[in-house]
N, C-alpha and C positions, 0 to 999 in steps of 0.2 A: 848290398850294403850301400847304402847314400851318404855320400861324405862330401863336404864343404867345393865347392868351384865357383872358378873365376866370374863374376858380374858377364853378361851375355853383351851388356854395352859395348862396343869397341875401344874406348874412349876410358873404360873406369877399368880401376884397379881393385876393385875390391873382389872379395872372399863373399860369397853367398851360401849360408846354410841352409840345408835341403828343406827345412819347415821355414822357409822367408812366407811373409804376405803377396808380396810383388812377382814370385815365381823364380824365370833364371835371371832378374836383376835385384839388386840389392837396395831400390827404393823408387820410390813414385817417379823420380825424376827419368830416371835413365830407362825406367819401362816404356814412359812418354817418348822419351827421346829414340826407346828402336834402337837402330841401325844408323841413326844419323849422325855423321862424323861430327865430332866436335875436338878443339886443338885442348881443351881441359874440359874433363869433367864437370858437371856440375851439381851432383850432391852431395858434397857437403860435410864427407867422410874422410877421417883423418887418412887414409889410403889414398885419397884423390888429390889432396892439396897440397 
């Protein structure tokens, strides 16, 4: 069963549901971003800011 986890970002706080576009992150941004530390987030999602 595939149920909702945490954005693959380090950095972000969001919830990724199993059909996203982006895969284990929860948007263009933070799939770009990887693994790279950032001190905030930055897409943009009411979870991050």
């Amino acid at each position: 069963m595939n149920q909702a986890t945490k954005c693959a970002h380090p950095g972000c706080d969001c919830v990724v549901q199993p059909n996203s576009p982006y895969g284990k992150y929860c948007s263009d941004h933070c799939k770009r971003a990887g693994q790279i530390t950032e001190l905030r987030c930055g897409c943009q999602h009411a979870e991050c800011r």
